[in-house]
C-alpha positions as CSV (number, residue, x, y, z in Angstrom):
1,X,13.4,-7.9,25.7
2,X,11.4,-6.1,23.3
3,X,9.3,-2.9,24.9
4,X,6.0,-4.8,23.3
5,X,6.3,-7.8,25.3
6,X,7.4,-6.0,28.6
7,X,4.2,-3.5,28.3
8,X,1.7,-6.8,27.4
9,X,3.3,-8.7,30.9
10,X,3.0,-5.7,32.8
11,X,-0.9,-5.2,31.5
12,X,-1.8,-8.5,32.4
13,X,0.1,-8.3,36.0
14,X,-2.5,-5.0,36.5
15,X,-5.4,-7.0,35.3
16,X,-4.6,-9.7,37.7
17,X,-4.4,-7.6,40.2
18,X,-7.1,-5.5,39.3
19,X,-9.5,-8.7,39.3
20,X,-7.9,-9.4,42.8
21,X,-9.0,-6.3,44.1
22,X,-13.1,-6.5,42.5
23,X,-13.0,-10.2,44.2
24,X,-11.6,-9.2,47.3
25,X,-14.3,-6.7,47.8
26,X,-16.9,-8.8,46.4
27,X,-16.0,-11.2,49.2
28,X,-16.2,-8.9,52.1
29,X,-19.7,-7.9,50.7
30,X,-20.5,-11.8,51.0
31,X,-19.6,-11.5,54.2
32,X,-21.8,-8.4,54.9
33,X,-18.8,-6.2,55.7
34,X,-18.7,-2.7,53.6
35,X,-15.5,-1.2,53.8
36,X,-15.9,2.6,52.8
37,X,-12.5,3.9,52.1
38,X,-11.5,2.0,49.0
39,X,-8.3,3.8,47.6
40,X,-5.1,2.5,45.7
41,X,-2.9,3.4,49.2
42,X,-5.3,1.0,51.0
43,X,-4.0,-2.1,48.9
44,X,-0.7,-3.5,49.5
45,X,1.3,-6.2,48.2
46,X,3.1,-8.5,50.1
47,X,6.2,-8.6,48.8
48,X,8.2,-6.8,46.0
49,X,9.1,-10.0,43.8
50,X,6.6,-11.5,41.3
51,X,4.9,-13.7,43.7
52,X,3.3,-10.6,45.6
53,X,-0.5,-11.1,47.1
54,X,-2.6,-8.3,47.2
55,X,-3.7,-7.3,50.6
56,X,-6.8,-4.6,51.6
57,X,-5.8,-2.6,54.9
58,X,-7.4,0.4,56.9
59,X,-10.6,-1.3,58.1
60,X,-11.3,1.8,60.5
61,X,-14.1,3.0,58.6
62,X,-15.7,-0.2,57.6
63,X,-18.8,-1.5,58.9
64,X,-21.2,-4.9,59.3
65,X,-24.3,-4.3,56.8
66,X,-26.5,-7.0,55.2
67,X,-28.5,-6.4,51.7
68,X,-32.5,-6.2,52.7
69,X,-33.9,-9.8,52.2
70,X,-36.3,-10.6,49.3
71,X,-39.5,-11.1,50.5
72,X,-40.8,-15.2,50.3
73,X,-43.5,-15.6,47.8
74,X,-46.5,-16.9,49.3
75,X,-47.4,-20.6,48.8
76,X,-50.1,-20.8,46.1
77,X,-52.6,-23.3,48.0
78,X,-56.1,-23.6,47.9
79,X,-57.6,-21.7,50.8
80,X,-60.2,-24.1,52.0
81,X,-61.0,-23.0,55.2
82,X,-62.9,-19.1,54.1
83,X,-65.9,-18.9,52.6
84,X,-66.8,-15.6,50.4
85,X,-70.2,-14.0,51.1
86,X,-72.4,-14.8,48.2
87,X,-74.5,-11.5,46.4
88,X,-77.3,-11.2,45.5
């Protein structure tokens, strides 16, 4: 096997993994979980054949947060019931 095509397989095994990895953490942030210790040693793969899934371990330092809610925009009706003071 030529050293071109090993190098191009392993690249895109790293990428997949790599994309694994941004959606994993993109999902616990869905979830409203933040994990704070995001290292290489904390991602593990299940096993060592080509069919490995990537895992994220070591919760101890995670914890439960939720992004500040956007506040509603106000309906844009007619106030009908307020009268402004007329001057003179």
């Amino acid at each position: 096997m030529p050293w071109e095509k090993v190098y191009a397989s392993a690249a895109a095994c790293g990428a997949g993994y790599f994309r694994t990895m941004v959606e994993v953490v993109h999902h616990l942030h869905q979830l409203g979980v933040m994990h704070r210790d995001i290292k290489p040693e904390n991602f593990l793969l299940t096993t060592a054949g080509d069919d490995a899934v990537l895992k994220l371990c070591d919760f101890g330092l995670s914890a439960y947060w939720r992004a500040p809610a956007l506040p509603r925009p106000r309906p844009r009706r007619p106030c009908t019931h307020i009268t402004l003071p007329t001057w003179t």
